[in-house]
N, C-alpha and C positions, 0 to 999 in steps of 0.2 A: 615624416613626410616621404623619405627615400620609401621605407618600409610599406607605406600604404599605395604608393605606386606598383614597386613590386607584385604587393598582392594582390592589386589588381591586374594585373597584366600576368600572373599564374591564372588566376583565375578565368580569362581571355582565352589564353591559350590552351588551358583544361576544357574549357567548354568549346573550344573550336574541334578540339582532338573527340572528344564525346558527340561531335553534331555530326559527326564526319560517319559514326559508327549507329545511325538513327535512318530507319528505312522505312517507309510505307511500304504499305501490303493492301488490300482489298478490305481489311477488317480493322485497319488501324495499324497506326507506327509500333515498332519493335526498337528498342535499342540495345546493341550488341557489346561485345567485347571483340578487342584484339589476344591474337595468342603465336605460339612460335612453332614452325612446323620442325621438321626431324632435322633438316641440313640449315638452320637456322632463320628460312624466311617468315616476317610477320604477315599473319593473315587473320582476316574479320571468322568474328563466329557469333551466331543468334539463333539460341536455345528455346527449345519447348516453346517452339510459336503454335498455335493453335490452326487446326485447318478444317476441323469437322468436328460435330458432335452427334451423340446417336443414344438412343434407350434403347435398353436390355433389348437383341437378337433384330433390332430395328436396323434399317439402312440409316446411314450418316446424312447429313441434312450441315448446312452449314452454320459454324459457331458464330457467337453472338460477338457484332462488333464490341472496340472500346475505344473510347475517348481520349485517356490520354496514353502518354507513349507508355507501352508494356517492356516492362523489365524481363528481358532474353538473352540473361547471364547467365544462366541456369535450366539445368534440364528439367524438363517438362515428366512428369510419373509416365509409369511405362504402365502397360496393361494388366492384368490380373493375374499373376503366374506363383509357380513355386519358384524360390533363389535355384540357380542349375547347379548342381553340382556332382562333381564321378563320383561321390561317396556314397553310395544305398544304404547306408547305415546312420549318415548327419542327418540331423533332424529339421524336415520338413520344414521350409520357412517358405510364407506369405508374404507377397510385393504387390502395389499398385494399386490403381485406381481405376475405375470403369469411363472417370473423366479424362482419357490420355490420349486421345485424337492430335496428337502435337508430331513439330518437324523440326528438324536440326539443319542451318545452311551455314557453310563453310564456303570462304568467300576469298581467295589470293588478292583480287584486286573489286573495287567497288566503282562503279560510276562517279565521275566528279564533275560537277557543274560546270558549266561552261567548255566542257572538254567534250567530243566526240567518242562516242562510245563505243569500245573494244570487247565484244561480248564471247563471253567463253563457254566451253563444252560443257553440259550439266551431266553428270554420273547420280543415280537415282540409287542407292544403295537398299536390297531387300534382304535383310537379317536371313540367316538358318535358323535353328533349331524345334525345326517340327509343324513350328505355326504354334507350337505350346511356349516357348522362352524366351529371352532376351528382351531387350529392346534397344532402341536411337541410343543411347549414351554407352551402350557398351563395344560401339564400333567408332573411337577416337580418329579426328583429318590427318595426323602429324604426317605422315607418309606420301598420301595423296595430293597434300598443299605442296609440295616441291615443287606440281605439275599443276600446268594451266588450267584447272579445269573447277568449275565451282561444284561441290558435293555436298548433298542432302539425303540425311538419316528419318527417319521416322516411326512413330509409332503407331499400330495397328493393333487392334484384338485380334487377343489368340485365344485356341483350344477354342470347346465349345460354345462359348462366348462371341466367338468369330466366326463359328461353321454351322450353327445348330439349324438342323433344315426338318421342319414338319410337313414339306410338301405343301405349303400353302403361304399367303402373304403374313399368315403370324409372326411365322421364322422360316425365309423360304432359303437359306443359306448361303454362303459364300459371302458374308456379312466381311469380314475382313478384306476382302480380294473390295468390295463397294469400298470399304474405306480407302485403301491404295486409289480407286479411281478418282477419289475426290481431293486426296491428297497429289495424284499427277493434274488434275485440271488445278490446284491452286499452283501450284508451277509453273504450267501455262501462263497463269493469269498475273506472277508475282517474280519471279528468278529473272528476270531482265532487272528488276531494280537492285538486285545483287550483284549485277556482271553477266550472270547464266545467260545464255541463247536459247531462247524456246523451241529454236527451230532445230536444235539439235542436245535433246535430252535423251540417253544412252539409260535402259536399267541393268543394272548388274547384282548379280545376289546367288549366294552359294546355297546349296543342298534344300532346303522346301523352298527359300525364299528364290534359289533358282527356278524352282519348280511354278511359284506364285509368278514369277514375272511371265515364264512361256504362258501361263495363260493370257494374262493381258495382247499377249500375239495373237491368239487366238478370237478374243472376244470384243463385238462392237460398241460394246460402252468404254471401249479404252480405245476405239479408231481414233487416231490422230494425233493421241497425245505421248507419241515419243516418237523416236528416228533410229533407233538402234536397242542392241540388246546383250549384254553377258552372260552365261548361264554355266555358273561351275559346280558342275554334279547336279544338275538336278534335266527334268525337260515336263511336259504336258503328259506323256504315257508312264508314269509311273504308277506303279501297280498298288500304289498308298490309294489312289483315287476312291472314294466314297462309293461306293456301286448300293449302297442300302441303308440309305441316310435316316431314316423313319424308324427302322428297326434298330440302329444304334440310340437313335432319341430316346424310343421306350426301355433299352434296357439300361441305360443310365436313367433314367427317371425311376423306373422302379428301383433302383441302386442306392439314390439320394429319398427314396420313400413319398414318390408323386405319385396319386390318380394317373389309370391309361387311358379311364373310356373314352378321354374327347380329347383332340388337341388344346382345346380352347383351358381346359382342367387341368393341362400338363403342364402348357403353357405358363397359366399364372402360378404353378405352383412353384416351379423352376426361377420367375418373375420376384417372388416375395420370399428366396434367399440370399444370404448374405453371400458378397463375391468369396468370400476367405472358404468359407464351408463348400462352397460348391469348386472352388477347386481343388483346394485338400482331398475333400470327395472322390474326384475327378482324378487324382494322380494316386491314392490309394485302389481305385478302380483297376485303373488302366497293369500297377504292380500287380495286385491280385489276382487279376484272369488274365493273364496273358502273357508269353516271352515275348513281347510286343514290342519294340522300342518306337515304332515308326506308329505314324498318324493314327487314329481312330475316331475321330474328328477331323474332317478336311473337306477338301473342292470337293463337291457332287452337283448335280442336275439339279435345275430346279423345276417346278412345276408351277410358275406362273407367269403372265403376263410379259411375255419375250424380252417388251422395251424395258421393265422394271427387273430381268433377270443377269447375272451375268453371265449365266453360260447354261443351254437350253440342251445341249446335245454334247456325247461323249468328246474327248478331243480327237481319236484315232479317225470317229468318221469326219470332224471338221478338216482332218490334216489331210484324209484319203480322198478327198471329194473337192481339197484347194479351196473351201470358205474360212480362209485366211483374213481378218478384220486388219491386220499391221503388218503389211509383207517388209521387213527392216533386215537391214544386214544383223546377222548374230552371229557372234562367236562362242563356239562351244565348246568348254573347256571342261577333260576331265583329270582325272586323278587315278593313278596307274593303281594305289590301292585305296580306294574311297571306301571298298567292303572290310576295312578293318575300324569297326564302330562300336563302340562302350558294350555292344553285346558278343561281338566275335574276340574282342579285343579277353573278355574274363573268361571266356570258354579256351583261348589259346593257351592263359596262365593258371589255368584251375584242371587238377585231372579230375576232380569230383567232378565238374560241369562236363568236361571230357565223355567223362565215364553217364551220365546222366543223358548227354546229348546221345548219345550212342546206345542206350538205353530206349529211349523215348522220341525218337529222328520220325516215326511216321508219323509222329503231333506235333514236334516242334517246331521242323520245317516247313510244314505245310503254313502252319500259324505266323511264322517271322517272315518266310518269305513269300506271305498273302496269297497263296493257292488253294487254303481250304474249302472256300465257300464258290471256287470257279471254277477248279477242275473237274471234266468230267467222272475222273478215278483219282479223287490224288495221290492212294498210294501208287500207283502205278510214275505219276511224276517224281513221284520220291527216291522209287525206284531206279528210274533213269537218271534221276540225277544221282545216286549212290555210284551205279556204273560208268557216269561218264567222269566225275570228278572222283571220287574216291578209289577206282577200282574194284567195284562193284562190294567192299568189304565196308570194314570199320573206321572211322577215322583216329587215324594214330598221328606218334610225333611225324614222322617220314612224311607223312599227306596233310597236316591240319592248316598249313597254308590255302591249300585250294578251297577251304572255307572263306578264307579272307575274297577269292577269286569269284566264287558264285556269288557272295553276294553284291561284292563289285559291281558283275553282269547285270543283277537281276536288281538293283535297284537306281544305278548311275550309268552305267557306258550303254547296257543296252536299248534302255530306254532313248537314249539321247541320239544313240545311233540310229535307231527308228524312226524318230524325230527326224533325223536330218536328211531321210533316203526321202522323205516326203515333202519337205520345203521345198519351196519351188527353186529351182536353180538361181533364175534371174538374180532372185533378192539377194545372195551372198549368203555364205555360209561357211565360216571356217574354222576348222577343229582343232585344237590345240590338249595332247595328253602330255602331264606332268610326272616325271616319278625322280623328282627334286628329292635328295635324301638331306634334310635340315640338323644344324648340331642339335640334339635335345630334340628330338621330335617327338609327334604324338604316341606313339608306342612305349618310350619310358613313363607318360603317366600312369600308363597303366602296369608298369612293371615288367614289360617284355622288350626283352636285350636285346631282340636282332632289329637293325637299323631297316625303314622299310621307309620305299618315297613315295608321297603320294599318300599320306595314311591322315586319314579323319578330319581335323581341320585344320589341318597345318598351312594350307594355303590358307587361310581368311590371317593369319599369322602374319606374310609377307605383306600382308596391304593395310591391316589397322594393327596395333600394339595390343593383342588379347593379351594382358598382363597378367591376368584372374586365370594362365594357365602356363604363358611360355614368358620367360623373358622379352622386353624390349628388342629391335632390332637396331640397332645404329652404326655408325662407319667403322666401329671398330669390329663388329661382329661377323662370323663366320659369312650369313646368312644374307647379309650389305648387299653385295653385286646382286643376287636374284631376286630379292626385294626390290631392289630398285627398276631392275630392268623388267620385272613382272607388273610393275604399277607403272613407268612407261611405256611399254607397251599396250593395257590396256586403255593407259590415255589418248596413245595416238587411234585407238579404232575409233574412241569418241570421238576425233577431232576430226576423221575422215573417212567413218565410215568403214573403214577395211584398218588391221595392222598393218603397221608400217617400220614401227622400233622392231625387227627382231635380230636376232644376233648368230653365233656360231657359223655351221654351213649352209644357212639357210639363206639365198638370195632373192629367192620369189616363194609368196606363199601363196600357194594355190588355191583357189575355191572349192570347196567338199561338193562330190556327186555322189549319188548313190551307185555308180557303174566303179568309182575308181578308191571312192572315200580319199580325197588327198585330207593329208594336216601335218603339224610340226611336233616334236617329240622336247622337252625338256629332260635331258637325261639327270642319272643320280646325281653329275656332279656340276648340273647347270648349263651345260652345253645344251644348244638344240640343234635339231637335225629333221631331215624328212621324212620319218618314220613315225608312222599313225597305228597301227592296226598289228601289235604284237603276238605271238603263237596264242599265247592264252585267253590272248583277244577273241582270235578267228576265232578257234573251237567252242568258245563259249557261245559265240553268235550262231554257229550250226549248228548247234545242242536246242537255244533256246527260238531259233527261228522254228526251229522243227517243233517244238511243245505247242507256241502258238497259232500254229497251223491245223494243231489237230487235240489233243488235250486239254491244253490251255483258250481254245478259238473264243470261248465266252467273255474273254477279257476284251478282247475287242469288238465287241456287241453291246450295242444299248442296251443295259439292263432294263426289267418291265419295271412300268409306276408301281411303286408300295403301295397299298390302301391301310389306312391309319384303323 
């Protein structure tokens, strides 16, 4: 008798703890798990919920309800990619499914019946790696749950799966950037029954995925739907931008062995293969013609129906002309060496590459750092860039850092600095450079000794547990203090709009103009201070204001419509 009391009353009590962890959404209930963040608090987590679904190069359309409650213990597949990894030599592995429209929400506290509701800051998390890798389950809450704030991972198509643009509604592009729009309107429409505050949902997302958010700044199919914005290493004018989206179509298509004469032929033929083949394809491509590491597949113009487009027009002239769709405070964070990346990183430790780059510099450069097809001369660019960084010679031991330095410039500070001379004052804007030196940082994966801050992704490091490269962070480790104070920090900009947490001798943090550029500096050992705009800084911005002025000026030019 005792005993069947007993179990009932586990029973009771298991099912009141389990109801507690059961959410409606717009498409049907999800039930969650609890889990434990890094300094030991419990908080909800509901995995691979669904928010859109979409056919091959199609816009997202919303997923099909369901009836009863959906088990969201578990991650939801991520999109169609090769596994990442630093080794060029591991073999090529295939992940995912074309069915991964899904979203991750992590949750400190959840609404409780009968109790008034205390709704907390939503942080919209936009993965890196390219728009080609990753996805929601490889960016873990444990860090972020310390802080009040509720945080959602998601997944998106990538690579050309995500971007493939014909110029036309077959595949008019920026198909990934549509799926983010419909994954922030299920936010809108659902994070208040999490906790989250809709009226204050913050996106933050390092290097493309920074880059993917400043567009949603940019564009009216995302009016409305956030309050604020993080962008670490990335902004809207990077020179990855798609300037000739039609003609990349056809020569991947002739690559994978598609008809060019019509889109409609290219279309289905691209349509009736298999996802594994055509990205295998697609990353033996990408290896085989190119020192390319960055996009070739990504944002471009589209050429249809405005209200069906996300984005009609370059962003330089959206930025220069103030047709701004989301004037939101943002913080813009960079990283004192972002330019040391899986490809400068083996040219640093390789004299063959050394001796190869220096060999081959008036094709290489132009090719990696995306001037081929826009300078008026590009040897002439190449040339100046030889004499203003290198000393007009060869790159040797003495100088091969100022490689890490130009490409810095030329794919993260400068761009974002451009970006931010053109934001409208009003809205808030303030900039934050990092050159935090971490135990183990990103330079020993690759085998090179000298300790550098600010190197590859070591900050996405400080905010989720990238285990699949750096050890864990926690109170006993080096890395504790600026971990933590780097993830409160950015919680207090969610929670009001401007930083608030910052530390060292920093007692007012200024707002960024384009007359003064104020911002805060995180030096090597954590300290911060009021110093933004470093010697290698300036000089690189008078080097590369002067290119796009006069060399480089087509970069900021609407490129003309392709004809297929």
């Amino acid at each position: 008798m005792i005993r069947s009391i007993l179990t009932i009353l586990s029973f009771l009590v298991l099912t009141s703890a389990q109801a507690d962890q059961i959410i409606s959404t717009s498409f049907g209930d999800v039930q969650g798990s609890k889990a434990i963040s890094r300094d030991g608090r419990t908080f909800y987590q509901f995995l691979g919920i669904p928010y859109a679904k979409a056919e091959r190069f199609q816009p997202p359309v919303n997923p099909d309800p369901w009836q009863e409650v959906r088990d969201s213990t578990k991650q939801g597949p991520v999109c169609p990619q090769i596994q990442s990894n630093f080794d060029d030599s591991a073999p090529k592995v295939f992940l995912g499914s074309e069915d991964c429209l899904n979203l991750n929400v992590f949750s400190p506290k959840l609404p409780q019946p009968g109790k008034a509701k205390v709704l907390l800051p939503v942080m919209v998390w936009f993965q890196g790696g390219g728009g080609d890798v990753y996805g929601a389950g490889d960016y873990e809450p444990q860090y972020y749950m310390d802080t009040d704030i509720v945080l959602v991972t998601f997944n998106a198509r990538l690579g050309f799966l995500g971007f493939l643009n014909l110029g036309n509604e077959l595949a008019s592009g920026n198909q990934r950037l549509k799926d983010q729009v419909l994954m922030l309107k299920w936010v809108q429409k659902n994070i208040e029954n999490f906790g989250g505050d809709p009226a204050r949902v913050t996106l933050n997302g390092v290097d493309s995925g920074a880059a993917e958010l400043s567009y949603h700044i940019l564009s009216p199919m995302s009016k409305g739907l956030f309050a604020g914005a993080i962008s670490q290493k990335g902004s809207p004018l990077l020179p990855t931008f798609i300037r000739n989206p039609i003609y990349q179509a056809k020569r991947y298509g002739a690559h994978v062995g598609c008809p060019l004469e019509s889109r409609e032929g290219l279309l289905e033929c691209l349509k009736g293969k298999r996802p594994e083949d055509l990205v295998l394809s697609f990353n033996r491509w990408i290896s085989d013609l190119t020192e390319n590491e960055f996009l070739k597949f990504g944002i471009s113009i589209e050429y249809i129906d405005s209200e069906k487009a996300f984005l009609t027009e370059i962003p330089f002239v959206l930025l220069k002309e103030g047709r701004i769709a989301n004037k939101v405070p943002w913080l813009m964070h960079l990283d004192l060496n972002a330019g040391f990346t899986a490809f400068t990183a083996k040219i640093l430790v390789s004299k063959n590459l050394q001796k190869k780059l220096n060999e081959n510099i008036k094709t290489i450069l132009p090719r990696y750092l995306d001037y081929d097809n826009i300078a008026s001369d590009p040897d002439v660019v190449t040339q100046k860039i030889i004499d203003n960084y290198f000393d007009g010679g060869e790159i040797t031991e003495s100088n091969i850092l100022q490689l890490v330095n130009l490409v810095t410039y030329r794919f993260f500070s400068g761009p974002t600095i451009q970006t931010g001379d053109y934001y409208p004052d009003h809205a808030g804007i303030y900039g934050l450079m990092n050159g935090y030196v971490p135990s183990g940082g990103c330079p020993s994966l690759f085998g090179y000794g000298e300790a550098l801050g600010g190197a590859c992704n070591e900050v996405i490091s400080y905010q989720f547990p990238l285990t699949m490269y750096y050890p864990g962070i926690n109170k006993t480790s080096k890395d504790y203090p600026l971990s933590k104070k780097l993830v409160e920090l950015y919680a207090s900009f969610m929670e009001m709009g401007k930083p608030t947490k910052f530390w060292g001798e920093v007692q007012n943090w200024l707002v960024y103009d384009r007359i003064n550029r104020f911002g805060v500096n995180i030096g090597k050992d954590g300290g911060m201070s009021c110093h933004f705009m470093t010697p290698e800084f300036a000089k690189s911005f008078q080097i590369w204001t002067a290119l796009l002025k006069n060399e480089l000026a087509a970069e900021l030019e609407t490129p003309k419509q392709e004809i297929f």
